[in-house]
C-alpha positions as CSV (number, residue, x, y, z in Angstrom):
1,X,-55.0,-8.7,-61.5
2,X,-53.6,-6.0,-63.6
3,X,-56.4,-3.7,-65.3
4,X,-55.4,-1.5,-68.3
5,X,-56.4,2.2,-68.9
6,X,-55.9,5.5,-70.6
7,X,-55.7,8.5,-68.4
8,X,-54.5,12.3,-67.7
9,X,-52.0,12.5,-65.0
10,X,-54.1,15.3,-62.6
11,X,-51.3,15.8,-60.1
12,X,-47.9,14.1,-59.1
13,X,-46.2,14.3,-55.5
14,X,-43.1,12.0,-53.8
15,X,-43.8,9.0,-52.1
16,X,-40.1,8.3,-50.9
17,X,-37.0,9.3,-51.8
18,X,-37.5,7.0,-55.4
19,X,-40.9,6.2,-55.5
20,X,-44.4,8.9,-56.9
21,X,-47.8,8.9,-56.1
22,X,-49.7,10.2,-59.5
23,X,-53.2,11.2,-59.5
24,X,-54.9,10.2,-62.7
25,X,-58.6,10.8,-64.4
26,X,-59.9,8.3,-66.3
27,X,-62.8,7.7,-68.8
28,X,-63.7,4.3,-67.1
29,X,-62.2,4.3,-64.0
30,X,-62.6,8.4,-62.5
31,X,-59.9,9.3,-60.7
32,X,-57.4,6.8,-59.7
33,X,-54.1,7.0,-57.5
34,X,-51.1,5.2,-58.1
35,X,-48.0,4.3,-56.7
36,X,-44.8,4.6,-59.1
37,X,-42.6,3.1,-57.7
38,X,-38.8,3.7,-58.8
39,X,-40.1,6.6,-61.1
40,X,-37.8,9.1,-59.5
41,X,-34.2,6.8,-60.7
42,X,-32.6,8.4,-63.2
43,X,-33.0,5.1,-65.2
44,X,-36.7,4.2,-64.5
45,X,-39.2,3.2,-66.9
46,X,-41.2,5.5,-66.1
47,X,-38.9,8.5,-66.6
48,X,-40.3,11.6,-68.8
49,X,-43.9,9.3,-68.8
50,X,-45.5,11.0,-65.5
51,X,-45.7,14.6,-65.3
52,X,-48.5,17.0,-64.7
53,X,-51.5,16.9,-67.4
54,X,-50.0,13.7,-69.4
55,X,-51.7,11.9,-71.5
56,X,-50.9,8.3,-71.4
57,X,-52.4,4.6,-71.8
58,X,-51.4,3.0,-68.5
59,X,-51.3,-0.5,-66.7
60,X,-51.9,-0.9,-62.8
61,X,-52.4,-4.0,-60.1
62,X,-55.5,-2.6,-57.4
63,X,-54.8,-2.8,-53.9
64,X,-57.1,-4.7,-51.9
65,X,-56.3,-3.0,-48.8
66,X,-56.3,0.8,-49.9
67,X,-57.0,3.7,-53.0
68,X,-53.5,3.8,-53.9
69,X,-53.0,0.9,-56.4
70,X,-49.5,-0.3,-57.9
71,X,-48.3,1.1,-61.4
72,X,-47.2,-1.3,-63.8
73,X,-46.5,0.4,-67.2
74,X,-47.4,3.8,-68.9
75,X,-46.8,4.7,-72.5
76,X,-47.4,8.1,-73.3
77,X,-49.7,9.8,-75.8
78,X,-49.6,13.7,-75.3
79,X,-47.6,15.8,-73.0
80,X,-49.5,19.5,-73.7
81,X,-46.1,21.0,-73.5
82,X,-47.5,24.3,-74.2
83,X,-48.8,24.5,-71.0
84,X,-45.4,24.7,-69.3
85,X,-44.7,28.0,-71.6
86,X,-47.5,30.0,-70.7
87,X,-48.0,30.5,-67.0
88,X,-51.5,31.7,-67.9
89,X,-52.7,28.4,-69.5
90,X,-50.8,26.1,-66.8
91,X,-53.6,28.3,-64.3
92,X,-56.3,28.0,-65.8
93,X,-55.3,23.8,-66.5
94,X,-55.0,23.6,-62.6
95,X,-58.1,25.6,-61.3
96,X,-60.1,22.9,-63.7
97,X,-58.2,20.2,-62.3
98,X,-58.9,21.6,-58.5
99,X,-63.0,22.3,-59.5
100,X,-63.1,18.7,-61.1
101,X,-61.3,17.3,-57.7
102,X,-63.4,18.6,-55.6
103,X,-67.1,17.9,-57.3
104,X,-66.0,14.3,-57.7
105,X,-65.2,11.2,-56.1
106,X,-62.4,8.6,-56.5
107,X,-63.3,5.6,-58.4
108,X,-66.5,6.5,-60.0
109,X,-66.9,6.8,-64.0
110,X,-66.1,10.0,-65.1
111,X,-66.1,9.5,-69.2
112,X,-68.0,12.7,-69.9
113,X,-65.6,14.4,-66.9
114,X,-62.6,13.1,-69.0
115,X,-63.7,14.1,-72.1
116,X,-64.0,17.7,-71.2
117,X,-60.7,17.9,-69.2
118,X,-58.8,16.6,-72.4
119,X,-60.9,18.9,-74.7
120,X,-60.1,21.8,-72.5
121,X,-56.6,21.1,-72.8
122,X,-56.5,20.9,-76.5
123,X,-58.0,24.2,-76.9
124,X,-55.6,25.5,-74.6
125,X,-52.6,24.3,-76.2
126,X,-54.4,25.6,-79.8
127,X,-54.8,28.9,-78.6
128,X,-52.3,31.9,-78.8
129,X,-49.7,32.4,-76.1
130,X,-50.7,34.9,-73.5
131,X,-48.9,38.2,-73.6
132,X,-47.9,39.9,-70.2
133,X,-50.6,41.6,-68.5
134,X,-49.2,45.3,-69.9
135,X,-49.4,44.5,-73.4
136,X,-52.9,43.1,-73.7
137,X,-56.0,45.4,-73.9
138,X,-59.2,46.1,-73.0
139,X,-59.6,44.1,-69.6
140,X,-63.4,43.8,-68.6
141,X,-64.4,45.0,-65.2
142,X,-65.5,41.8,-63.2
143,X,-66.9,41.5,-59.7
144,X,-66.7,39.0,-58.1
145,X,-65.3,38.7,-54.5
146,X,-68.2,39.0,-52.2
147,X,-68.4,41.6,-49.4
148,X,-68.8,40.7,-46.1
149,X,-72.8,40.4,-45.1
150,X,-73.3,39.2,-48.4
151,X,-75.8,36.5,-48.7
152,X,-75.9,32.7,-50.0
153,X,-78.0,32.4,-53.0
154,X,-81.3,30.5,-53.0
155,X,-81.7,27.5,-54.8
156,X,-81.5,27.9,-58.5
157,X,-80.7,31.1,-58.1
158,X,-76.8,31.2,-58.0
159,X,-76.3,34.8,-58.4
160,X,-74.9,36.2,-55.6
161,X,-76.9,40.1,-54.7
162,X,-74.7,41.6,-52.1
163,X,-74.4,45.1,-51.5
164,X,-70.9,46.1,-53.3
165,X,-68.3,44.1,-54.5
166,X,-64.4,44.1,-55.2
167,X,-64.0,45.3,-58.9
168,X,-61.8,44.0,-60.5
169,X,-59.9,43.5,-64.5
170,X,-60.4,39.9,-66.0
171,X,-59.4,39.0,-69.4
172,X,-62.1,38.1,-71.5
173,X,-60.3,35.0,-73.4
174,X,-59.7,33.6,-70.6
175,X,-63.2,34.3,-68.9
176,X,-65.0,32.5,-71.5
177,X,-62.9,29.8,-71.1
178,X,-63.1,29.4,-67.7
179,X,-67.1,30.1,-67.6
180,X,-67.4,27.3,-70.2
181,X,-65.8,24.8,-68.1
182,X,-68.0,25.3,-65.0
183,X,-71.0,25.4,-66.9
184,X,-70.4,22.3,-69.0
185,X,-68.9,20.5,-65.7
186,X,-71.9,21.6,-63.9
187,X,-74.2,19.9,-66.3
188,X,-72.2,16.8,-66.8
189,X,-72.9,16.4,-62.9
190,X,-76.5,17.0,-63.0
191,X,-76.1,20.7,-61.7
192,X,-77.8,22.8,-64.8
193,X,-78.5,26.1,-63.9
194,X,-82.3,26.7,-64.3
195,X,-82.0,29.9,-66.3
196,X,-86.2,30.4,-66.3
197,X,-85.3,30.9,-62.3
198,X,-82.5,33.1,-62.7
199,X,-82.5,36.8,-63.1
200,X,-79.9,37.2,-65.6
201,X,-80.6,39.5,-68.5
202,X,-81.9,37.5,-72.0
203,X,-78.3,38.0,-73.5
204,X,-76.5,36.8,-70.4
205,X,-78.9,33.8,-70.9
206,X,-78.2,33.2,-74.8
207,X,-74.1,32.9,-73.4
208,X,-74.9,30.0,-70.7
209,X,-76.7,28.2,-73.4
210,X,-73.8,28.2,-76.1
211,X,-71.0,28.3,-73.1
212,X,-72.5,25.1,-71.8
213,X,-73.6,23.1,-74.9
214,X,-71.0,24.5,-77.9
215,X,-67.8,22.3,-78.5
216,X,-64.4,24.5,-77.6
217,X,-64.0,25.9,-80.9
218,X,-67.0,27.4,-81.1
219,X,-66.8,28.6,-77.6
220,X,-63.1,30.0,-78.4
221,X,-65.2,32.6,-81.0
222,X,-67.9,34.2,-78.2
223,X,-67.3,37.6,-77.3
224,X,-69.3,38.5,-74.1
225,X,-69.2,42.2,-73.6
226,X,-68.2,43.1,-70.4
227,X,-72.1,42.7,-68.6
228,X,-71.8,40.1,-69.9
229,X,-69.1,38.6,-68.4
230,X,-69.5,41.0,-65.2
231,X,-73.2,39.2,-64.9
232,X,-72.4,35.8,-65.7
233,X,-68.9,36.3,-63.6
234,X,-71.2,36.9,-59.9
235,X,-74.0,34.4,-61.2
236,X,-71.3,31.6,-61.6
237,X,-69.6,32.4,-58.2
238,X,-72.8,32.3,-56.4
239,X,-74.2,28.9,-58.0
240,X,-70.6,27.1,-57.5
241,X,-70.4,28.3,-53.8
242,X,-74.3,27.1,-52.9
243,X,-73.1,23.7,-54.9
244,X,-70.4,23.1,-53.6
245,X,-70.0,24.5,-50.9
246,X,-66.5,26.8,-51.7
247,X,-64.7,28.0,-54.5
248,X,-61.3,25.9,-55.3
249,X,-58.3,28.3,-54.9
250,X,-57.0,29.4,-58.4
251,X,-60.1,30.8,-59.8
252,X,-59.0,34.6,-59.8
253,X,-55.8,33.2,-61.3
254,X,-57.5,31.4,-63.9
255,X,-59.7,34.0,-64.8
256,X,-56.9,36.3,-65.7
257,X,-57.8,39.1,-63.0
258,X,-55.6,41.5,-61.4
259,X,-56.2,44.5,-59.2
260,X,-57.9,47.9,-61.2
């Protein structure tokens, strides 16, 4: 039986020598692997259709045996190019691909998931190109890498109260960014932070709210100072590790941080 969706290509890798296993999530479906097979002939159908965070209506056959299900068609809707010119962007794509990857499972419904991983990409693609890290100003002082001895936060908590951290620069663009899509991720799983049981100052407070329930080009206008984002930078940090156990790799990236 062949079953019909639409669907953002999350990761691609080879299969064989001519054949691609794509990772896709979908609104109805969650996350779904398939098997193209021929997509790496010069001459396949599926040529220039299946490449990292593409947007395309597809058509599969499910395996009975296994997760990795047949690929019949794929006609392509969006391709997010600018992603591929901005290595900042194509970062901060793949650390929200690697958070969503590993707080989900294969095959379940993800449609509010979805929806957020293709809004985050719009507003991506919307915003301004990242300049190198020497010609952009006013980096915001950030800690977040714990120290050793530091302790796991209590439920509902999150914030992570160790004795001294790393310090480090983080961009505040993409901060916000990045803070928005943990939050909102957070609560489309059931994971709102409790803010009454939280220590974070009233201000900090006023940010989750709007970075968790404001659409992207509202978010796009906050300006956290840098307490802000310092605070909300260990709070987040904590409450994903206690969650989830660890922190996907990228997340420095993302954020935009670099040595002081």
């Amino acid at each position: 039986m062949i079953e019909t969706a639409a669907g953002l290509v999350l990761r691609t890798r080879p299969l064989t020598e001519t054949s691609l296993i794509v990772h896709w999530l979908t609104p109805t479906l969650g996350r779904l692997a398939t098997v193209a097979k021929g997509a790496r002939r010069a001459n396949s159908p599926f040529r220039g259709k299946l490449d990292l965070f593409y947007l395309a209506d597809f058509s599969f056959s499910r395996s009975r045996r296994s997760e990795l299900h047949t690929l019949r068609e794929a006609s392509l809707r969006q391709t997010h190019s600018r992603l591929r010119e901005d290595l900042g962007l194509l970062q901060q794509a793949c650390y929200c691909t690697a958070l969503v990857e590993q707080s989900t499972e294969m095959e379940t419904p993800l449609a509010g998931v979805f929806e957020l991983m293709t809004g985050l990409l719009g507003q991506l693609v919307a915003g301004p190109l990242h300049e190198p890290r020497g010609a952009r100003a006013g980096p915001l002082s950030l800690s977040l890498s714990p120290s050793e001895g530091e302790r796991v936060p209590k439920a509902g908590e999150g914030a992570v109260q160790g004795p001294e951290v790393r310090q480090r620069a983080v961009e505040a663009p993409q901060a916000t960014t990045i803070f928005a899509f943990e939050l909102k991720l957070l609560t489309d799983l059931g994971l709102k932070p409790d803010l009454d049981q939280s220590n974070l100052n009233p201000g900090t407070k006023q940010l989750v709210k709007a970075l968790a329930e404001k659409d992207w080009p509202v978010v796009a206008r906050l300006k956290p100072t840098a307490a802000q984002a310092a605070e909300l930078g260990r709070f987040l940090h904590g409450f994903l590790i206690y969650h989830l156990g660890r922190i996907p790799k990228g997340r420095e990236a993302a954020l935009g941080i670099g040595e002081t």
